[in-house]
FIGU-355210 format. One record per residue (C-alpha): x, y, z; residue number from 0; residue in three letters. Coordinates in steps of 0.1 Angstrom, whole numbers, plus 5000, padded with zeros to 4 digits. Last residue first. Example, Ala and Ser with C-alpha at 12.3 -4.5 7.8 and 13.67 -1.06 7.14 Angstrom:
+------+------+------+-----+------+
|   xx |   yy |   zz | pos | code |
+------+------+------+-----+------+
| 5137 | 4989 | 5071 |   1 |  Ser |
| 5123 | 4955 | 5078 |   0 |  Ala |
+------+------+------+-----+------+
This chain:
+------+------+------+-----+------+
|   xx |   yy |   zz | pos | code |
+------+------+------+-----+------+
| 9469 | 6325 | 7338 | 348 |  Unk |
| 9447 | 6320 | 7370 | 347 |  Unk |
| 9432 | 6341 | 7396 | 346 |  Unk |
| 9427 | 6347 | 7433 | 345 |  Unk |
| 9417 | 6376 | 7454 | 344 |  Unk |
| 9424 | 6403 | 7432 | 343 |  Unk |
| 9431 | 6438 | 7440 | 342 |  Unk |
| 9470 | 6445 | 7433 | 341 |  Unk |
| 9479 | 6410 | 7410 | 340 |  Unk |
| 9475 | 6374 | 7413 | 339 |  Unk |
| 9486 | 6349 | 7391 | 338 |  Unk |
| 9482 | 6313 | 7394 | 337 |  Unk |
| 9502 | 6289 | 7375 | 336 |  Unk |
| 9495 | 6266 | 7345 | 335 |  Unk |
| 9524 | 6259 | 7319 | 334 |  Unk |
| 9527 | 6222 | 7335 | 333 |  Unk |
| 9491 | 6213 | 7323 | 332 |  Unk |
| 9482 | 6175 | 7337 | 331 |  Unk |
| 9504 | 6179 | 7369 | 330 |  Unk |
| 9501 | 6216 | 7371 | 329 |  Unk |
| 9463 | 6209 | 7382 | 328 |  Unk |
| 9475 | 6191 | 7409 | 327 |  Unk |
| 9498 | 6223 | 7422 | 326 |  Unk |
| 9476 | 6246 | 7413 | 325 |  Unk |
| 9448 | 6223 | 7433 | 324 |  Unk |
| 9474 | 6223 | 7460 | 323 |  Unk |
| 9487 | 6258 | 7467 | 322 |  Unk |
| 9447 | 6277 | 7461 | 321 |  Unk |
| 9435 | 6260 | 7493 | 320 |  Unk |
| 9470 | 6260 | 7503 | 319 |  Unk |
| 9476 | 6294 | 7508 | 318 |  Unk |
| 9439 | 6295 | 7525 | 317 |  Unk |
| 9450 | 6272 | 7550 | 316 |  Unk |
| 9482 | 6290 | 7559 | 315 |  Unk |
| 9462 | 6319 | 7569 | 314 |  Unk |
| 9450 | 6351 | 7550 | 313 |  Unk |
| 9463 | 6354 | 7520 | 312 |  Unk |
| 9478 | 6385 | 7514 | 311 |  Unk |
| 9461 | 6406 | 7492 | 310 |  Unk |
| 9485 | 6415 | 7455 | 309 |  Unk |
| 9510 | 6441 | 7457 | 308 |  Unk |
| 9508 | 6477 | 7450 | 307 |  Unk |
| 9486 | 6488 | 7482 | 306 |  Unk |
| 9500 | 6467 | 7507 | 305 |  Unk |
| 9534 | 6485 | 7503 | 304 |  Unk |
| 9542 | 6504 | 7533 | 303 |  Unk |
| 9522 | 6483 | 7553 | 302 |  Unk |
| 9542 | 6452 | 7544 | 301 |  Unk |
| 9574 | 6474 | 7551 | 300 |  Unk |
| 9564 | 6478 | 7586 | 299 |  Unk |
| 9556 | 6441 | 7589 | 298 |  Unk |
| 9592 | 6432 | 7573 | 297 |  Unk |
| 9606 | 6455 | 7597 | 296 |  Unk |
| 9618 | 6428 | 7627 | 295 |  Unk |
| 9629 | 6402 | 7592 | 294 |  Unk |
| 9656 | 6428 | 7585 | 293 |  Unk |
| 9651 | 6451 | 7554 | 292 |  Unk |
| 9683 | 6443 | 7525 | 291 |  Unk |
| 9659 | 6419 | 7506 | 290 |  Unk |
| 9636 | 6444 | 7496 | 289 |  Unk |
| 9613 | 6427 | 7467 | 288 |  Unk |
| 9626 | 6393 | 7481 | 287 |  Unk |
| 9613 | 6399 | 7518 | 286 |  Unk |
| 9582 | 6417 | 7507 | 285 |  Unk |
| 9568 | 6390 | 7486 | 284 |  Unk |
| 9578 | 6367 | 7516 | 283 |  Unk |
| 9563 | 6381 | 7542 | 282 |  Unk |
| 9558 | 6347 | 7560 | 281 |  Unk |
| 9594 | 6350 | 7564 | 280 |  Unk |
| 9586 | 6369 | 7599 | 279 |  Unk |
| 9607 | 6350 | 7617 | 278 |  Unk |
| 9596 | 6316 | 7609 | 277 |  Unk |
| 9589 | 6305 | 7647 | 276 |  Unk |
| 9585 | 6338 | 7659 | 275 |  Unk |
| 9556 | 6348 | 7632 | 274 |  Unk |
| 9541 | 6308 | 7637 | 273 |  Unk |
| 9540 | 6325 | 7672 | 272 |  Unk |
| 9526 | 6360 | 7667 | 271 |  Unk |
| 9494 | 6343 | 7646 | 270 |  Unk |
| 9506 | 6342 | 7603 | 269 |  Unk |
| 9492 | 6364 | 7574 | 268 |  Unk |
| 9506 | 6347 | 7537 | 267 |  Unk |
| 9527 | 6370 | 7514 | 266 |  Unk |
| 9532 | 6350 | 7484 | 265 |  Unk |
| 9561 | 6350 | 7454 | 264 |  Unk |
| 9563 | 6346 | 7419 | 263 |  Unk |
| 9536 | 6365 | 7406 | 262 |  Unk |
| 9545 | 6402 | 7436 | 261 |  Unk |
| 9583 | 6391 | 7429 | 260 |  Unk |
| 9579 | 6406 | 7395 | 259 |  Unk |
| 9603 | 6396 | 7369 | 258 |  Unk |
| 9589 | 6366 | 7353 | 257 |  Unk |
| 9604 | 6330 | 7345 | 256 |  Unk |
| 9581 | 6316 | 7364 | 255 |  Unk |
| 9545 | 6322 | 7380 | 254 |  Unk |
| 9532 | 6309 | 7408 | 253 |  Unk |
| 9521 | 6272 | 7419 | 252 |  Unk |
| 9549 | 6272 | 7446 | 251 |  Unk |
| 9564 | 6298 | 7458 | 250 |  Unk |
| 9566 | 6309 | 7491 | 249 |  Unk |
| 9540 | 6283 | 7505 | 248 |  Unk |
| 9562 | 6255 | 7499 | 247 |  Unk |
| 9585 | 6267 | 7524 | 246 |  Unk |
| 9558 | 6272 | 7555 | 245 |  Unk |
| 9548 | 6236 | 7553 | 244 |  Unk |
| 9579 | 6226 | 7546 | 243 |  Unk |
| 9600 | 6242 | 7576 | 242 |  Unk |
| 9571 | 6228 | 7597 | 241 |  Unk |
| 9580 | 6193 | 7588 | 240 |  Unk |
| 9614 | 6189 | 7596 | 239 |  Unk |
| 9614 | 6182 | 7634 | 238 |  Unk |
| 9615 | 6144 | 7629 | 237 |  Unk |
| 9645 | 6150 | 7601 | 236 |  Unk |
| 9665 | 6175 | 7611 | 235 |  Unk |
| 9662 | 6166 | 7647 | 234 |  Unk |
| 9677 | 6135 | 7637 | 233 |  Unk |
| 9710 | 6150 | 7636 | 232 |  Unk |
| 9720 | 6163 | 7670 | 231 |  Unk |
| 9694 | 6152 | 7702 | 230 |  Unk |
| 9676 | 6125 | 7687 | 229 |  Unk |
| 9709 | 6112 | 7681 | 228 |  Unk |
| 9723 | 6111 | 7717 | 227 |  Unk |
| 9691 | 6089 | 7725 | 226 |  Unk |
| 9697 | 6066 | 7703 | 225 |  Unk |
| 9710 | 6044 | 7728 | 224 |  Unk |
| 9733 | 6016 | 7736 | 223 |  Unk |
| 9754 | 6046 | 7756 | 222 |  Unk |
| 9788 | 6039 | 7738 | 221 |  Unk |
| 9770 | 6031 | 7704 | 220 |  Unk |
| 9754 | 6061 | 7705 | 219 |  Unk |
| 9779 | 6086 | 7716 | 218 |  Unk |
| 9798 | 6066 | 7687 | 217 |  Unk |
| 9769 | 6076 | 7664 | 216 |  Unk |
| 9768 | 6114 | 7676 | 215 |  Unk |
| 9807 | 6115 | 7667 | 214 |  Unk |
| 9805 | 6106 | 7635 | 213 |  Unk |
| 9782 | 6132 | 7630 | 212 |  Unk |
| 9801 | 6158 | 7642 | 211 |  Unk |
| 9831 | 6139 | 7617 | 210 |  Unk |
| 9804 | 6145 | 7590 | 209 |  Unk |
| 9803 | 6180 | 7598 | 208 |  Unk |
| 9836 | 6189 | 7599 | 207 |  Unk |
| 9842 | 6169 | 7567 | 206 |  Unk |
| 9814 | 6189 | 7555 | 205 |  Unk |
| 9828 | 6222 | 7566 | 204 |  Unk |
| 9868 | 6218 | 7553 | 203 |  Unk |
| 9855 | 6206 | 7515 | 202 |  Unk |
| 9829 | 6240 | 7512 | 201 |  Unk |
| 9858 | 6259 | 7527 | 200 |  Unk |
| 9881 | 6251 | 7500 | 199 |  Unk |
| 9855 | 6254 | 7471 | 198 |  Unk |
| 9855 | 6292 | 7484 | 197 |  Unk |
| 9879 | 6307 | 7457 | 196 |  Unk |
| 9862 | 6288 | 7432 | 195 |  Unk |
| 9830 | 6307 | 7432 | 194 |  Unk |
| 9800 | 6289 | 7441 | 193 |  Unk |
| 9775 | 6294 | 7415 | 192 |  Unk |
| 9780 | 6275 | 7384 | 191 |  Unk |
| 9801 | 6250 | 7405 | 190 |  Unk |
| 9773 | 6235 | 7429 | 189 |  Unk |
| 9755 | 6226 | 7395 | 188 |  Unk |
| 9784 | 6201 | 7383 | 187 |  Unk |
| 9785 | 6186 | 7424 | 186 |  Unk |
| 9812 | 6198 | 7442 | 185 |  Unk |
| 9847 | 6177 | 7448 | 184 |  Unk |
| 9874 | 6176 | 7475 | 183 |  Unk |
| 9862 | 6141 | 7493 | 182 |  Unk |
| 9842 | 6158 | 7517 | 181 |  Unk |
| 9824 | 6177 | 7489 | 180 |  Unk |
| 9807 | 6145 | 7479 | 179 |  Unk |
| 9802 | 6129 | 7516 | 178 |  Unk |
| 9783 | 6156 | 7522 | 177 |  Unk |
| 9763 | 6161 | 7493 | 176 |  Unk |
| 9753 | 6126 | 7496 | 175 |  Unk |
| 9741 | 6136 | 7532 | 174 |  Unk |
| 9720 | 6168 | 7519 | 173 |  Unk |
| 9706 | 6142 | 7492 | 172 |  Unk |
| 9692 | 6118 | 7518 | 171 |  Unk |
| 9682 | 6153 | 7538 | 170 |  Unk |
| 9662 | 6164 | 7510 | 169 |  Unk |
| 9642 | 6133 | 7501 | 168 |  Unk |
| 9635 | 6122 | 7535 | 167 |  Unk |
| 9635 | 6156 | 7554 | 166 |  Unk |
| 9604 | 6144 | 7572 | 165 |  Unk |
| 9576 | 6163 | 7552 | 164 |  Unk |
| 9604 | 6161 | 7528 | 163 |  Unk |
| 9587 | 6125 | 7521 | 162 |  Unk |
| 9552 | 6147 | 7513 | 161 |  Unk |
| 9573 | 6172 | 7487 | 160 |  Unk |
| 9589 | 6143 | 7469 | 159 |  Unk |
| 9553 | 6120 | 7467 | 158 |  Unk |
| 9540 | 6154 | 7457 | 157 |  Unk |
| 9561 | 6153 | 7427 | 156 |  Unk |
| 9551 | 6193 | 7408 | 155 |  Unk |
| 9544 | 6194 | 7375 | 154 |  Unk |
| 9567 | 6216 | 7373 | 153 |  Unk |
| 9598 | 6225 | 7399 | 152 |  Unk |
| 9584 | 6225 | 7435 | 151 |  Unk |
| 9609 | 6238 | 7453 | 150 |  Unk |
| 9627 | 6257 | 7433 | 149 |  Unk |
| 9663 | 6267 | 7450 | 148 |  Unk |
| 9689 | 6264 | 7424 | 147 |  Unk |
| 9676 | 6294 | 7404 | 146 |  Unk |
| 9693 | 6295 | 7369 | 145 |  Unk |
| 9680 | 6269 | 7345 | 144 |  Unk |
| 9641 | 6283 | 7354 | 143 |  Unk |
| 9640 | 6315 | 7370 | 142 |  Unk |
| 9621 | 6314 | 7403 | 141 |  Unk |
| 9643 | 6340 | 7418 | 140 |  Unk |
| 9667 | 6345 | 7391 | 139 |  Unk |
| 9688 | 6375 | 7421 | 138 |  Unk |
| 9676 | 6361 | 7453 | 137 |  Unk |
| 9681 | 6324 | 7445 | 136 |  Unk |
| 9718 | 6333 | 7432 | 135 |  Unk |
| 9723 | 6347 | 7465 | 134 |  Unk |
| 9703 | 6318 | 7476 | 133 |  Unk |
| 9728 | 6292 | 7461 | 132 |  Unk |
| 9757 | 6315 | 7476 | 131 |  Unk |
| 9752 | 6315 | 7512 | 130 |  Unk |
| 9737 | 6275 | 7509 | 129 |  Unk |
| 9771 | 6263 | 7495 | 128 |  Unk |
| 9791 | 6282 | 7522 | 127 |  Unk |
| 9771 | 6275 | 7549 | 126 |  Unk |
| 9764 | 6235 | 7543 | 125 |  Unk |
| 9722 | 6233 | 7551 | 124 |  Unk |
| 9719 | 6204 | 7570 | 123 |  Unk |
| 9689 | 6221 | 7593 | 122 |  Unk |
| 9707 | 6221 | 7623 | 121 |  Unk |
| 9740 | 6226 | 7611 | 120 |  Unk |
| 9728 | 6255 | 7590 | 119 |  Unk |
| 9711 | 6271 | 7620 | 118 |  Unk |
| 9744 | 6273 | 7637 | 117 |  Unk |
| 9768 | 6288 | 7610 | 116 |  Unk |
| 9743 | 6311 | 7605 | 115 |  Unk |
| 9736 | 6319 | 7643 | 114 |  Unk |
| 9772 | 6325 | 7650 | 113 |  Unk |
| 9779 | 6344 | 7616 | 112 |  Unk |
| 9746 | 6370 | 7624 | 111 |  Unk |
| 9764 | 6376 | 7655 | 110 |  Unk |
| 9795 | 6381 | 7634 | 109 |  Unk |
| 9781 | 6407 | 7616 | 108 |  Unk |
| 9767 | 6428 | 7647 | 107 |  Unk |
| 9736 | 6443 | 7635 | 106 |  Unk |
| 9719 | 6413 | 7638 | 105 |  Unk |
| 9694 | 6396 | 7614 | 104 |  Unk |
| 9703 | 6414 | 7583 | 103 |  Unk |
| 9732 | 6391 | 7577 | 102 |  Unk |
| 9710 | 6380 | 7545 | 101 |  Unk |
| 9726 | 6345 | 7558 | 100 |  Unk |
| 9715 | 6358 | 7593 |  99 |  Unk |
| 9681 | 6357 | 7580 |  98 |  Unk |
| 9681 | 6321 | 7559 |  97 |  Unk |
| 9696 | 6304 | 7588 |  96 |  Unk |
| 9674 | 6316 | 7610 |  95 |  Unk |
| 9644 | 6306 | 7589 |  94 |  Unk |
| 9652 | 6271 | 7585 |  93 |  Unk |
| 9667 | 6269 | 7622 |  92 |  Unk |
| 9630 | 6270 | 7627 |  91 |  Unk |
| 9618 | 6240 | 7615 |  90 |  Unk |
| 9645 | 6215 | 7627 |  89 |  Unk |
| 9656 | 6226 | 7657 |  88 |  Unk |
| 9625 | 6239 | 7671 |  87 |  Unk |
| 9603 | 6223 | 7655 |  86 |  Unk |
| 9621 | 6189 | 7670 |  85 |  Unk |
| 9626 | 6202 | 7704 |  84 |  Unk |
| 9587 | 6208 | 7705 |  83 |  Unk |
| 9576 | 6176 | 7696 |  82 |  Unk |
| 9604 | 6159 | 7713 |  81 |  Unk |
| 9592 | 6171 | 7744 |  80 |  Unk |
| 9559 | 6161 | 7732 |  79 |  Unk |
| 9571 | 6127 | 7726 |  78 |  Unk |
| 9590 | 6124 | 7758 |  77 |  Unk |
| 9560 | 6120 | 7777 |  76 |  Unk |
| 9558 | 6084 | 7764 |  75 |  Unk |
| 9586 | 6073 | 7788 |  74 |  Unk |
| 9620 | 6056 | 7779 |  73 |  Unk |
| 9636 | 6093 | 7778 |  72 |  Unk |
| 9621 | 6120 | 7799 |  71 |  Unk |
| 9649 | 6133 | 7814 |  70 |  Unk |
| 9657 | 6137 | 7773 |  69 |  Unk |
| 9628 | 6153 | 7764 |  68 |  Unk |
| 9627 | 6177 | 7792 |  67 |  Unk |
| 9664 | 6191 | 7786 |  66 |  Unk |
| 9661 | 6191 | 7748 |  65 |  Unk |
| 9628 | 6209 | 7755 |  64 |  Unk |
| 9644 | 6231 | 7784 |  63 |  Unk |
| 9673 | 6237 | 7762 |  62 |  Unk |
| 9654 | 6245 | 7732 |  61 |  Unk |
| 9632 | 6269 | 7744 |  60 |  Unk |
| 9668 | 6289 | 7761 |  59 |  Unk |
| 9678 | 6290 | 7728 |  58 |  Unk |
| 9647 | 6304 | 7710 |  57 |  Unk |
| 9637 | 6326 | 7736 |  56 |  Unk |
| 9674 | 6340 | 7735 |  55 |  Unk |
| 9674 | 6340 | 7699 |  54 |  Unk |
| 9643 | 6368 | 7695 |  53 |  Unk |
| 9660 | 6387 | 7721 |  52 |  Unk |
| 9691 | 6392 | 7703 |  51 |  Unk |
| 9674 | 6391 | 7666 |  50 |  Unk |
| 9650 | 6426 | 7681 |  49 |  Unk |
| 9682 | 6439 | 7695 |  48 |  Unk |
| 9706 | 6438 | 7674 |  47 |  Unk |
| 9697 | 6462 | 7656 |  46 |  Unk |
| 9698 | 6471 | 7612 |  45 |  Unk |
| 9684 | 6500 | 7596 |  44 |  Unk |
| 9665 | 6487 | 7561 |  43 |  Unk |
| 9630 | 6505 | 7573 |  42 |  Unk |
| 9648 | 6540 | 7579 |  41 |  Unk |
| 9663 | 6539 | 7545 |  40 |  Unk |
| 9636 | 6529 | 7527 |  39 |  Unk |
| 9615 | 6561 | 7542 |  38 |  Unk |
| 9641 | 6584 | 7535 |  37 |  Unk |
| 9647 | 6570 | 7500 |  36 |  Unk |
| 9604 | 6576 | 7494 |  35 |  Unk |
| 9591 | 6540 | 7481 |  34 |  Unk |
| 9577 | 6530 | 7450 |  33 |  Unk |
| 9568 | 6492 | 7444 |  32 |  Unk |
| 9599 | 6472 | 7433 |  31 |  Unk |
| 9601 | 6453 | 7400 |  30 |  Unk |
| 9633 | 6433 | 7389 |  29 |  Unk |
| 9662 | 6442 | 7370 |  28 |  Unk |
| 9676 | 6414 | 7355 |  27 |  Unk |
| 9709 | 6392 | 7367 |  26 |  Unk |
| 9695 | 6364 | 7338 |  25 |  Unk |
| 9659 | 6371 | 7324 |  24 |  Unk |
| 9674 | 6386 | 7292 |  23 |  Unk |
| 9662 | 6364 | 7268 |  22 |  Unk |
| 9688 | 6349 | 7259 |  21 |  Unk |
| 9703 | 6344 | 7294 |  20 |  Unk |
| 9668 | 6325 | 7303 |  19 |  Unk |
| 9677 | 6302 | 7271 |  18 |  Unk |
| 9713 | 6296 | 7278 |  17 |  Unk |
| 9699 | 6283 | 7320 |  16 |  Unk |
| 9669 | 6265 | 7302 |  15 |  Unk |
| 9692 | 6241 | 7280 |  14 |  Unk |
| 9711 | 6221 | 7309 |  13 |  Unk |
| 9735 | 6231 | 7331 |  12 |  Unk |
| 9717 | 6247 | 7361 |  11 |  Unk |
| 9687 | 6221 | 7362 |  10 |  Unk |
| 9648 | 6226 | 7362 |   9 |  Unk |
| 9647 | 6209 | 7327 |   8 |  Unk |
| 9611 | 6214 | 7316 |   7 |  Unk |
| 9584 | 6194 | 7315 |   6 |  Unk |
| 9568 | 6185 | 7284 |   5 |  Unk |
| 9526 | 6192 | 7285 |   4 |  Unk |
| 9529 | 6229 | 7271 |   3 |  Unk |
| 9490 | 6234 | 7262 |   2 |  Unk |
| 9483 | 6249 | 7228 |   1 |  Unk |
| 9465 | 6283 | 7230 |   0 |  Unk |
+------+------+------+-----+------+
């Protein structure tokens, strides 16, 4: 079989997007294992309990570390203050955003609103562009020409995923967004799938935000300090590094183009904190085969269909023992990915 070497055109107006249309892998029907109605049901009830609790700890833990860290400014005990405030805000708003985006979070919808509109801040993610990229995410998941959220297009640039380690590629291009859609305009992708009826908003929430930001730097300036800074905004950057490490296990190295979450997507076995910190994303085969069940019954649902998808892997190190020689292998043969199906361990294509 001749090997593919050319890469291909990861963007939403090029050639891929007509092609993926053509053959029929646009707004498809995708794969779900079997589950009994009743059963579905009962696992996509929403509460606002579990997410009301769940952001409590995670509010009042960032007070006390944004608290600590800056009473202990000018010393080196700030650092693992800062540490832990910089997870915090940086990593986990990652999956906060992207549960109360679902709005499956909270029961209440503007609850989930609050905590969207929150997270996104803290993670630069604008609301209303984000809200509709991984709508369109969630339906071509992994699709190439028509999901605007691949991570790690092929071959993969590990330079680019190693400099997001710190939000350096991501959040430089989050901040040119900014300035773009604060002067009325979207970029040519942004208008395939946000509808015109929200442009609007999109213009209205990053001049908001840049004038937040603004703000921050005159705080700064005022106080001869950065310390305001490492507060809002920089978080985003110095706390960044989590949100990747769990990010690029979701996809990365597995199939595309394909319409069966359970080759495009991993499940990877996490302790009860990295659980907390990523709310229960970790499930991510299950989350995108049923993405109407809150994050609190993703380990129900897991159970309820173990059997038809492939093993979890289990531990973050194993996801990248298999994550980074696909991903260096992809660099020489771009076609490569791993597939893994119901009883394998680990396979190739």
């Amino acid at each position: 079989m001749a090997v593919e070497s050319r890469a291909r055109d990861y963007s939403l107006i090029g050639p891929e997007g007509a092609k993926a249309q053509e053959k029929g892998l646009a707004g498809a029907a995708w794969y779900q294992s079997p589950i009994p109605r009743k059963q579905l049901k009962d696992l996509m009830q929403r509460s606002d309990g579990p997410a009301l609790r769940d952001t409590a700890i995670w509010i009042a833990a960032l007070a006390l570390s944004g608290s600590a860290a800056a009473w202990l400014w000018g010393t080196w005990w700030c650092v693992p203050a800062f540490f832990v405030y910089g997870v915090l805000y940086g990593s986990s708003s990652d999956s906060r955003w992207h549960e109360c985006g679902h709005r499956t979070a909270f029961k209440t919808r503007w609850m989930n609103d609050v905590v969207y509109q929150l997270a996104c801040f803290m993670i630069l993610r604008e609301p209303t562009v984000w809200r509709w990229s991984h709508a369109r995410h969630h339906t071509d998941t992994i699709i190439v020409g028509r999901d605007p959220e691949i991570a790690v297009p092929r071959p993969a640039y590990i330079p680019g995923i190693l400099l997001n380690l710190f939000a350096l590629k991501s959040g430089a291009k989050a901040v040119r967004l900014l300035f773009i859609h604060a002067a009325g305009r979207l970029a040519p992708e942004e208008e395939t799938f946000i509808p015109e009826a929200e442009h609007g908003r999109v213009y209205v929430v990053a001049r908001i935000y840049l004038a937040i930001f603004a703000a921050v730097a005159a705080a700064c300036a005022a106080v001869a300090s950065i310390l305001p800074a490492m507060l809002i905004g920089l978080p985003t950057f110095y706390g960044g590094w989590l949100a990747v490490v769990f990010g690029v296990t979701q996809h990365a190295g597995l199939a595309e183009d394909i319409l069966d979450h359970r080759l495009n997507s991993r499940t990877v076995t996490m302790n009860p904190l990295l659980r907390f910190l990523y709310w229960n994303m970790n499930y991510h085969v299950e989350h995108h085969m049923f993405p109407a069940v809150p994050y609190h019954a993703l380990p129900r649902l897991h159970a309820v269909v173990k059997s038809d998808c492939p093993p979890p892997y289990p531990s973050l190190w194993a996801a990248y023992a298999e994550i980074v020689p696909a991903l260096l292998r992809q660099s020489k043969d771009p076609s490569y990915c791993v597939r893994r199906m119901p009883g394998a361990v680990a396979g190739s294509r």
